[in-house]
N, C-alpha and C positions, 0 to 999 in steps of 0.2 A: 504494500500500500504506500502509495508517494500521493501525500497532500488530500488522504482521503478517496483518493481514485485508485481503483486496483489498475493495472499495467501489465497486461499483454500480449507480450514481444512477439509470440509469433502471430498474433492478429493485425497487431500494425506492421509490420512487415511486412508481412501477404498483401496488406495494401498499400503502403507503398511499390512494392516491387509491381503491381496491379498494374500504376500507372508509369511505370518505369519503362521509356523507351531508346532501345538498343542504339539506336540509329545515332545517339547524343558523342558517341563513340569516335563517330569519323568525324568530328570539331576537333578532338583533340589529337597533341603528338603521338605520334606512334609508339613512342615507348610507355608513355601514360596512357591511352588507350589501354592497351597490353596489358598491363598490372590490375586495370579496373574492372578490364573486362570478364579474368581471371575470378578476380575477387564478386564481380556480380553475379557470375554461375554457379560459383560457391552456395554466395547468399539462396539464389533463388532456387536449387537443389533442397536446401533447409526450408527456407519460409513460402514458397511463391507454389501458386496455386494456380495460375491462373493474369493472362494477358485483356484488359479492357481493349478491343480492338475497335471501336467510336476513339477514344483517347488517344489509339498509337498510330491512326488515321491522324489526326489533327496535329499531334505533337509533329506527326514525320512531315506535315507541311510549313511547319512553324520552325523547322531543322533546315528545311532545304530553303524558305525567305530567309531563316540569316545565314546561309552559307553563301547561296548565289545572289537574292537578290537585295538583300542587305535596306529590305523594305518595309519599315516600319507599319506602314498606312494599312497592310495585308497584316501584318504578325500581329495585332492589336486585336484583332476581333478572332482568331484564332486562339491567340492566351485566354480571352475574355471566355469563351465557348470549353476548352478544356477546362479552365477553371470550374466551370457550372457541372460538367459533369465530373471532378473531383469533391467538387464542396467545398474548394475553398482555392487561393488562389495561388499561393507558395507552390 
């Protein structure tokens, strides 16, 4: 119990990793790439149940506006829409 709220890990896990989309991968360097993505199979072997694919639709096109088009006026209503179907916006 932390603060009167029980806590848990592998339920917030599964959801994050829910909305966790792979693609976020190839933004970074290839050796950081490498380590995370290591470490997220890991993760997601333990916790993950399961891919929201509305989510990893939206995130993969909010990944390719800041890769290629580096267009804000598009990636605003795309954050705004996956945020609604996460619950919240982080």
């Amino acid at each position: 119990m932390v603060g009167g709220s029980h806590i848990d890990l592998k339920s917030t896990m599964a959801t994050a990793l829910r909305y966790f989309n792979e693609e976020v991968f190839n933004l970074l360097p290839a050796e950081v790439s490498h380590s995370l993505k290591k470490a997220y199979e890991l993760t997601f072997k333990l916790f993950g149940q399961d891919i929201d694919a509305e989510h990893q639709y939206l995130t993969t096109h909010i990944l390719k506006a800041i890769e290629i088009e580096k267009d804000s006026e598009k990636i605003t209503p795309l954050i705004i829409e996956a945020a609604h179907l996460r619950g919240f916006l982080g």
